[in-house]
N, C-alpha and C positions, 0 to 999 in steps of 0.2 A: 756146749749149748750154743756161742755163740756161732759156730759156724754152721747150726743149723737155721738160727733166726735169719740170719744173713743171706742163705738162700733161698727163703720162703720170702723176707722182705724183697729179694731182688728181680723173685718169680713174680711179683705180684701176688699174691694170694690174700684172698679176702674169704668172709665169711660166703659160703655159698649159696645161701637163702637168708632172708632177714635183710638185716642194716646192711651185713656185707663188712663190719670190722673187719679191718686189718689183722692178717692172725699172727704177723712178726711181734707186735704190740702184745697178745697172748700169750706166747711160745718166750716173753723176755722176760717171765719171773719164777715162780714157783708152786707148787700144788701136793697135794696128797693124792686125786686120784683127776685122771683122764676119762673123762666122758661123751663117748660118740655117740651125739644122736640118729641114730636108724630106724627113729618110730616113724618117720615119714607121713605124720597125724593127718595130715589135709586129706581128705578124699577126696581118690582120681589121681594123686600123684605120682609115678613108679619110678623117678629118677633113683633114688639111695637103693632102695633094696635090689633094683638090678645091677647096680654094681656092684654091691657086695656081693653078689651071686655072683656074678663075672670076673670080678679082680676080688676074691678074698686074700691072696698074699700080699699085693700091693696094699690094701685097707690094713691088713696085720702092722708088715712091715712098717708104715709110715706109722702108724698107731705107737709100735714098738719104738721107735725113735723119738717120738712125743715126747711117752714116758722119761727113756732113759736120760733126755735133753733137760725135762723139769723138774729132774730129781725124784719124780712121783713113784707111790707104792703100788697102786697100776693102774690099768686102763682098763674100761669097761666098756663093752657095746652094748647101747638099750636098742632093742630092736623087737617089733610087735613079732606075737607067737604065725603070726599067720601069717610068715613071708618063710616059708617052709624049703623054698631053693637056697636063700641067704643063710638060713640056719644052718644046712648042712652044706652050706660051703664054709662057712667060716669056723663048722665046727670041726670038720674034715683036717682043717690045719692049725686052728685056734692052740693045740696039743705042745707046738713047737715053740709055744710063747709062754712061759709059766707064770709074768705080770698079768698077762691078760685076760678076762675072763669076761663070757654073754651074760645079760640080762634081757630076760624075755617079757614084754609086755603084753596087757591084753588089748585087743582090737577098739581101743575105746578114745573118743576127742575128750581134750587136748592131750595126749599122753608125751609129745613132740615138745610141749612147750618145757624149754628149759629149766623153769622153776620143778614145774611138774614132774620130771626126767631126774632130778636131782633126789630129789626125795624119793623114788621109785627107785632108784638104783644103791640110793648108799643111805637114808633114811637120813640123813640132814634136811633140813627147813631152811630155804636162804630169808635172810631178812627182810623185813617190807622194806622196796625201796630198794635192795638190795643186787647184787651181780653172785653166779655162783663160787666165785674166788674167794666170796667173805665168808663161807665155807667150805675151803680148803681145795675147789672143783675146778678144772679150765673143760667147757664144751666147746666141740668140734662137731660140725658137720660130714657125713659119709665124702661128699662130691670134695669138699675140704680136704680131707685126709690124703685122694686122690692126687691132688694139686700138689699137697706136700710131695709124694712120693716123687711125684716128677721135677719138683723145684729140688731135693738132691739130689739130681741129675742134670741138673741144670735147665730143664723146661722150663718154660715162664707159660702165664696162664695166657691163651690165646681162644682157647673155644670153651663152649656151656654144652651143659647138657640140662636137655630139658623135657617134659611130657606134652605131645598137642593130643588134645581130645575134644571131647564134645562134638558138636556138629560139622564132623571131620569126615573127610572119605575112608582114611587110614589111620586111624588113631596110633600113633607110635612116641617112643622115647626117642630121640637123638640128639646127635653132636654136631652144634653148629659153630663157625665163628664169629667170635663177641660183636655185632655192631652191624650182623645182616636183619633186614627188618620185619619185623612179625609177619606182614604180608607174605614174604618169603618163605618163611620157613612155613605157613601155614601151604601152599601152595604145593612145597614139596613134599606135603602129607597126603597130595591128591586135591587137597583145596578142598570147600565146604559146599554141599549140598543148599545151602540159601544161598539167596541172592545177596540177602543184607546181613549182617551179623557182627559181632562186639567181640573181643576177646577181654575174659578173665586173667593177667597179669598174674601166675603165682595160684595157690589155693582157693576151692571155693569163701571157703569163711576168711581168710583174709587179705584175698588176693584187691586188688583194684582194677575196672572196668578200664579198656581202653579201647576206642572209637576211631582212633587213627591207626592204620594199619604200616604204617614209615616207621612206626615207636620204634627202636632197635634194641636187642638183646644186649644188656650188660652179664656182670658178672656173677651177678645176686637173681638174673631170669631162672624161674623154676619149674615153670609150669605154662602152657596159652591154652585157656581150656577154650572151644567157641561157642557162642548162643547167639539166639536169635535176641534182638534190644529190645524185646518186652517179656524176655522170660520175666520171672518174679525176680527172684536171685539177682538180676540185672538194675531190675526195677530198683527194691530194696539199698540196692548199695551205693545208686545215684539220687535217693530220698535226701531234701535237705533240713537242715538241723531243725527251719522255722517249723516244715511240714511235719516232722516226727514229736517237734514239742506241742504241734497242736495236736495231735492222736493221742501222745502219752498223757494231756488235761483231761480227755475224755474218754479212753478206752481202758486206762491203767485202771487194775483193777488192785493192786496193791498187796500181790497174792503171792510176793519175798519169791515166786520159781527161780529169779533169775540170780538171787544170792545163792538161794540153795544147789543153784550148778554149778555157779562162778570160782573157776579152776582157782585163784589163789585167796578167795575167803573159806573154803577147804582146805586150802595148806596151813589158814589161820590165821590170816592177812585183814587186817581190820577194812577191808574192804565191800559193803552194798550198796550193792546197784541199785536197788529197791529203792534205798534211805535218799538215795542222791539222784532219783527222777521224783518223789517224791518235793524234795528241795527245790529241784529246778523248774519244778509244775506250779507249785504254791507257796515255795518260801519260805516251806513248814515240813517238817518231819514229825510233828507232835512229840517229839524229844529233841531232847539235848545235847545231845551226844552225836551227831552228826555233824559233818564237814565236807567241803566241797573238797577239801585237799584229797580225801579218798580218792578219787578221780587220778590220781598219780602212780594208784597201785596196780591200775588197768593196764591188764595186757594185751588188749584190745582182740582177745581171742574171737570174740561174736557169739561166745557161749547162752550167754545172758539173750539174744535175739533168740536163738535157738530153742532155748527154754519159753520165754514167753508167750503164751497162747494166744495176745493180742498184735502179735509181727513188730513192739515195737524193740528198740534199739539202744538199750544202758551205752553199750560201749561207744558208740559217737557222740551221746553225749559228753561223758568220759573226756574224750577225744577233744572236744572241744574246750572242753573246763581246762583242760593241762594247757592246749594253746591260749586262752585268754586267762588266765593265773601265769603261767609264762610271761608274756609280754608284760605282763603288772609286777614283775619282776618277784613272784612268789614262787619259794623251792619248795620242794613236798619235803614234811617236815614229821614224816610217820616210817619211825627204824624202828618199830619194836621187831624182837626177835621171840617168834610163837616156840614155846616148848611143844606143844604138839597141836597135831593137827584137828578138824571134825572129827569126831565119835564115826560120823557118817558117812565119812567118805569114800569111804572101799564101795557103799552102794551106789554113790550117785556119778559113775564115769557112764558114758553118752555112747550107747554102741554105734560103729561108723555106718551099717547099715539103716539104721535107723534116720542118722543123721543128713544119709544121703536121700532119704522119703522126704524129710520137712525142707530140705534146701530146690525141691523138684530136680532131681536128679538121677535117681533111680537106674532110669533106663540105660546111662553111661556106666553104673557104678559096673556092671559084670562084660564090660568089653574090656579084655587088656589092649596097652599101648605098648608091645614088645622095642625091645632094644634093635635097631637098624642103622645103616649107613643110608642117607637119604642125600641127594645130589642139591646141592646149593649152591648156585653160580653169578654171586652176588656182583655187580657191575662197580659197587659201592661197598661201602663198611660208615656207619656213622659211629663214632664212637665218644660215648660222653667221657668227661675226664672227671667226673663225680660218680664212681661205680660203686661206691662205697661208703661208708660212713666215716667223720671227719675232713682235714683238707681234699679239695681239689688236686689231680697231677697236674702236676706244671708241664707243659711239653719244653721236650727238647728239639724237636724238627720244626721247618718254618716249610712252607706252600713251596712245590716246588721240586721237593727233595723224595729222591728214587727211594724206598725202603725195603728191604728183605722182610721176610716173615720171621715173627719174633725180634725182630729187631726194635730196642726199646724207641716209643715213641714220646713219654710223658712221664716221669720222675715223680717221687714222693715231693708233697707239697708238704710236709711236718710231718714228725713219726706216725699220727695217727691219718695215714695215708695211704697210698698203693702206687707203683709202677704200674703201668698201662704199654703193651708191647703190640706191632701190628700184626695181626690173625692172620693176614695172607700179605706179600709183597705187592706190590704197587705205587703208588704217587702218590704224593701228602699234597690233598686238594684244595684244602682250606683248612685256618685254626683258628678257631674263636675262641670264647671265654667259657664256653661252657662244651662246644663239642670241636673234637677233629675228625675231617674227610677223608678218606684214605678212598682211592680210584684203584681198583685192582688189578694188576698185571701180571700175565702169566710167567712171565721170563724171570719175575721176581720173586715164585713162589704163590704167587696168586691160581685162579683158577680160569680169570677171562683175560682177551687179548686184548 
């Protein structure tokens, strides 16, 4: 065990979408079953499932080593039924693994979301509040498992892979390295038909608007969908908290849709959304039984928006209550553990086509983003030393200093941290406290002179 944790801690390897955890942290205790998420839920996204098409023995293999490292009874890939290349890749070889075995999901939001995946695949319920380990579970990411495979080899993580789409010339999937900046990699998609346009950060439903085209690709980038800065969807996701609580006093119409969708008050999670815009609107739920701390059990999916036939927004509120209860130094204090789940819930999962009608999106949802080699000839690399969740990397280089590619640049800052290594050779331009400058040079493994 230890000397696989040892080489993912040394690879850097974090969570590949999300918070971006540390998977050394993951991979350093025990479990009963390995769970790879391949539902790849967001619409528009095609990173996972093209890999798994591409590298199934790599995704096995590292999969395989999981297992055997956490002592687990096996591994399991949840992967939606309709990525029919990845299926028959991974089923082609899956044969030479006897821990491991496919779980096929239907095409439906949130199937991706972790809670959600757990239960789907092994019919445990994690706790409110809860992580999948307090049910015996460690989840892994596809792009994850990837990074494993090559941190037993000694690879450390230097490039992403990601989806550019939307109002794109060439909508495709690729491999960039970590710290070239959206500008760029949109660019080398052929660049966008608008003049002006915003990118989506990650998923539509949970990705975040970003206006500055410098942003740069961490380790946790998933997805740059592009839109023009008055789609709705754009609109919508830069709404502030005052303007949403004045719609939700007057447009709520108090008609529970957005409990009745909301992915973990179906797993049985004392969680609505209803009760707790109701609270935040009037002060009143006309019962008792209501609590702001609900707000804690949000997974901030945007299901609840989605549902709602008035556009408003449970989960920012949500969002808000956890940040002001936070700071007033209030923990969520809701662990029930549900024996089972809605009566209802096999009926209400959210087809993705559908979901891509109420988000206006439509017209992207039937263009693929195939997998390519696209030319990125970054002059620069910005790279944060927060790519992930927990401490900051501490750099080891000071300004100044020639560095090879992959050569580490920034240390774990506490276990629950990551190595940071530079993507291409070049010059350590500057180091601040939150970012390092790496000037690229070709003689050093870089790509410019």
């Amino acid at each position: 065990m230890e000397d696989l944790v040892s080489a993912v801690r040394d690879a850097g390897v974090v969570g590949a979408g999300g918070a971006g955890f540390p998977t050394h942290v993951k991979l350093g205790g025990g479990c009963e079953s390995v769970l790879v998420n391949g539902a790849e839920c967001e619409p528009l996204l095609e990173v996972d499932q093209q890999l798994m098409a591409l590298y199934p023995s790599r995704v096995l293999e590292a999969l395989d080593a999981v297992v055997r490292s956490l002592g687990a009874r096996e591994g399991i890939i949840g992967i939606k039924d309709k990525y029919r290349e990845a299926l028959e890749a991974l089923g082609g070889e899956i044969g030479g693994f006897p821990s491991l075995r496919l779980h096929v999901l239907p095409n439906v939001y949130p199937a991706g979301d972790e809670q959600v995946l757990v239960y789907e695949a092994t019919g445990r319920i994690v706790p409110e509040g809860g992580i999948p380990l307090e049910v015996g579970v460690v989840v892994l990411n596809v792009e994850t498992l990837l990074n494993i495979w090559g941190a037993m080899r000694g690879i450390p993580v230097t490039e992403k892979y990601l989806t550019v789409c939307g109002e794109v010339h060439r909508p495709a999937t690729v491999r960039v390295p970590l710290g070239v900046s959206f500008g760029e990699v949109v660019a080398a998609v052929g660049g966008s038909p608008l003049k002006d346009f915003v990118v989506i950060d990650g998923g539509p439903m949970m990705g975040r608007v970003v206006r500055r085209m410098d942003e740069p690709v961490t380790k946790t980038t998933k997805g740059l969908i592009v839109l023009p800065p008055d789609h709705p969807l754009v609109v919508a996701k830069e709404r502030d908290m005052r303007s949403m609580m004045s719609l939700a006093k007057t447009a709520c119409c108090h008609c529970m849709l957005c409990t009745d969708l909301c992915p973990r008050y179906l797993l049985g999670h004392r969680l609505r959304p209803d009760k707790l815009m109701r609270l935040a609107a009037y002060n009143d739920t006309c019962e008792g039984d209501a609590a702001a701390t609900e707000a804690f059990l949000c997974c901030e999916c945007g299901m609840c928006e989605v549902a709602c036939v008035m556009g408003l927004q449970p989960w920012k509120l949500n969002r808000e209550l956890k940040s002001r209860m936070g700071r007033m130094g209030i923990r969520n204090p809701h662990r029930e553990a549900p024996k089972e789940v809605n009566p209802f819930r096999s009926f209400r999962g959210f087809p993705t086509p559908k979901l891509l009608g109420r988000l206006g999106l439509s017209r992207y949802g039937g263009v693929h983003a195939p997998m390519g080699e696209v030319e990125v000839q970054p002059r620069r690399l910005v790279l944060k030393l927060k790519q992930h969740i927990g401490a900051p990397s501490v750099p080891v280089v000071a300004p100044g200093k020639r560095v090879a590619r992959g050569e580490l640049l920034a240390r774990l800052g506490g276990n629950v941290s990551a190595n940071l290594h530079a993507p291409l050779g070049g010059l350590v331009e500057s180091v601040g406290e939150d970012l390092l400058v790496l000037r690229v040079s070709d003689d050093l493994g870089g790509v410019e002179a």
